[in-house]
C-alpha positions as CSV (number, residue, x, y, z in Angstrom):
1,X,107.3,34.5,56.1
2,X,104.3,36.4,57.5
3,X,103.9,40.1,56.3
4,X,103.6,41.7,59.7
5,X,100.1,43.7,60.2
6,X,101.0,46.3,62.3
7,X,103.7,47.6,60.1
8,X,103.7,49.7,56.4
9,X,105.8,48.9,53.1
10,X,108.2,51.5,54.8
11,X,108.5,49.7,58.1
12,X,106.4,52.6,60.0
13,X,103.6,51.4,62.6
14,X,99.9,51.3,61.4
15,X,96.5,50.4,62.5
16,X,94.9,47.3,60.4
17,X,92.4,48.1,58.3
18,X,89.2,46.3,59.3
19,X,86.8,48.7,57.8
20,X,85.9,45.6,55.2
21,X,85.6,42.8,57.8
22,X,81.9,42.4,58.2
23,X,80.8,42.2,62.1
24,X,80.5,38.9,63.8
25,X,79.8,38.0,67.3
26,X,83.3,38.2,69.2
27,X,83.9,36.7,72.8
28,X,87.7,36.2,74.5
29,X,88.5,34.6,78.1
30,X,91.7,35.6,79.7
31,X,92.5,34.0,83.5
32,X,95.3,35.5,85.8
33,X,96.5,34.6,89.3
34,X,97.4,36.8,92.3
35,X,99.2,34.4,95.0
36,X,99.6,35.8,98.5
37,X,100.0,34.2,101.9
38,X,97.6,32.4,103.6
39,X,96.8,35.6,106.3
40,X,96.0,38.1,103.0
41,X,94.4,35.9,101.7
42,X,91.8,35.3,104.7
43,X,92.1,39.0,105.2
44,X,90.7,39.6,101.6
45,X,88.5,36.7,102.0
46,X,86.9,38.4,105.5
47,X,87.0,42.0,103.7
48,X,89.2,43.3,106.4
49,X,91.9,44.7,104.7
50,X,92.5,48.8,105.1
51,X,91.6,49.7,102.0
52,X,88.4,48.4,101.4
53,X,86.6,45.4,99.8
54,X,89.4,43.9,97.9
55,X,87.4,42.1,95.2
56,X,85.0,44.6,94.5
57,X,87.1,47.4,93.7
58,X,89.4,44.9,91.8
59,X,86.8,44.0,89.5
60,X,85.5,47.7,89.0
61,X,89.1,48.6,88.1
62,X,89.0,45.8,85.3
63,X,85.7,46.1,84.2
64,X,87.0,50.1,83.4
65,X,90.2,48.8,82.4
66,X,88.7,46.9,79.1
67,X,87.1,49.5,77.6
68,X,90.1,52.0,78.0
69,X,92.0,49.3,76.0
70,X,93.1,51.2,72.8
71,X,93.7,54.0,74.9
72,X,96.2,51.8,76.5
73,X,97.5,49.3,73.7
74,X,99.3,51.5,70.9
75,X,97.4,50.5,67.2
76,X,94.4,48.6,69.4
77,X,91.0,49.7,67.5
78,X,88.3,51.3,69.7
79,X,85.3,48.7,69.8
80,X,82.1,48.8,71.3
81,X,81.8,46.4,74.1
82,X,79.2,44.8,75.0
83,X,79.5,43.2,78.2
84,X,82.4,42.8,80.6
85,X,82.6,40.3,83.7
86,X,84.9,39.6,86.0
87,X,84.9,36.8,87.7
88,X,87.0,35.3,91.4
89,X,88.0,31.7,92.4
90,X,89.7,31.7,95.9
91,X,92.1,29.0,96.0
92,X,92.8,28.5,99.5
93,X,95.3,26.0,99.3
94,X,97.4,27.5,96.5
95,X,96.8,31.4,98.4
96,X,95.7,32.3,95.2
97,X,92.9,34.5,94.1
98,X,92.2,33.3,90.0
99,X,91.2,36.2,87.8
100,X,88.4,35.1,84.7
101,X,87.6,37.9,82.3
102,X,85.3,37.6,79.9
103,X,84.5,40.1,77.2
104,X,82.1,39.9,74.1
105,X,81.3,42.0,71.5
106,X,79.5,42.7,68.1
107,X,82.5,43.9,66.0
108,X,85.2,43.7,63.1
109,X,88.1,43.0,65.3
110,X,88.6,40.6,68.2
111,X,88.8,41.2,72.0
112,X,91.3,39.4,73.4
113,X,93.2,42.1,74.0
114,X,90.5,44.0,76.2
115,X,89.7,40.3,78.1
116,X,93.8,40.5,78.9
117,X,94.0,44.0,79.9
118,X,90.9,43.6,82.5
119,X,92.7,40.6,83.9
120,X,95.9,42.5,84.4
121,X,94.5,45.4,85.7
122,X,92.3,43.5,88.2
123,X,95.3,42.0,89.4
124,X,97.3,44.9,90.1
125,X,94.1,46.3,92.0
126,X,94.5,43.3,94.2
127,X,98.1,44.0,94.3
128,X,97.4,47.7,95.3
129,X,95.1,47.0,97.8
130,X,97.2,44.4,99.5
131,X,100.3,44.9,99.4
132,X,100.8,46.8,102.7
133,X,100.2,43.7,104.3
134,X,102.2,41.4,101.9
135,X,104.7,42.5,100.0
136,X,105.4,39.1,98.8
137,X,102.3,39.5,96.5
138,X,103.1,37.3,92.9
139,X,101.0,38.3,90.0
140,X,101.8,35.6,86.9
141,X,100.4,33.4,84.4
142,X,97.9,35.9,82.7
143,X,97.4,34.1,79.6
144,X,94.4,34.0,77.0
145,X,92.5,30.3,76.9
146,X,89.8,31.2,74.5
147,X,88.3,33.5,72.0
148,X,85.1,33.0,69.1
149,X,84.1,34.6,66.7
150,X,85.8,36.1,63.0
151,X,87.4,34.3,60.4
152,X,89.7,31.8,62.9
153,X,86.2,30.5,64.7
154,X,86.7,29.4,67.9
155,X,90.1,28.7,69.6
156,X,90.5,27.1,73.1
157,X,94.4,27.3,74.6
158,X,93.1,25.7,77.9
């Protein structure tokens, strides 16, 4: 069985050691989906809800989101980021805006973790910002489907 990472010889929580790792180029994609009904959706779409412009406040919030990361994920390491996007596919027929995040980075430790949190944090912006209107609003399926870079090379889940 595995020796879990995050945890000492005496069962107490730990931040991994990566102070030997040597830096490699490091790049994670995590996709998220906020489904609403078709009138939100065309409301967003317009930029006529109350609050503002939907999108572009959602993708602020995640953008900021990703490098707050290890202030937000207990153990996480602080890295330096070098570029965040965020990216939006309207899927009219599904009334579903699709969340893309992609970070990369120069570093010793990954960044799936930071592409995640900028997905899930756009998402709830959307939420936010909508939900007065529809209160039906379904956040799911945030999932990683790829990351580079490190010893495990590249890895594509979708």
């Amino acid at each position: 069985m595995k020796k879990l990472t995050h945890i000492d010889n005496a069962g107490r929580p730990r931040m991994v050691d990566v102070s030997s790792k040597a830096d490699t180029k490091r790049e994670a994609v995590a996709k998220g989906v906020v489904r609403m009904k078709p009138s939100t959706l065309e409301l967003l779409r317009k930029g006529e809800m109350a609050k503002g412009d939907v999108l572009t406040t959602a993708q602020l919030a995640g953008i900021m989101a990703a490098k707050k990361t290890s202030d937000l994920i207990p153990l996480c390491h602080p890295i330096p980021i070098g570029e965040v996007k965020v990216d939006f596919s309207l899927d009219e027929r599904k009334s579903a805006v699709e969340i893309t995040a992609t970070i990369k980075s120069s570093g010793q430790t990954g960044v799936e973790m930071e592409a995640l949190i900028a997905t899930a944090i756009t998402a709830l912006t959307i939420y936010d910002m909508c939900k007065a209107v529809d209160r039906g609003i379904k956040i799911e399926s945030i999932r990683l489907i790829r990351k580079s870079g490190g010893k495990s090379g590249v890895i594509t889940l979708e």
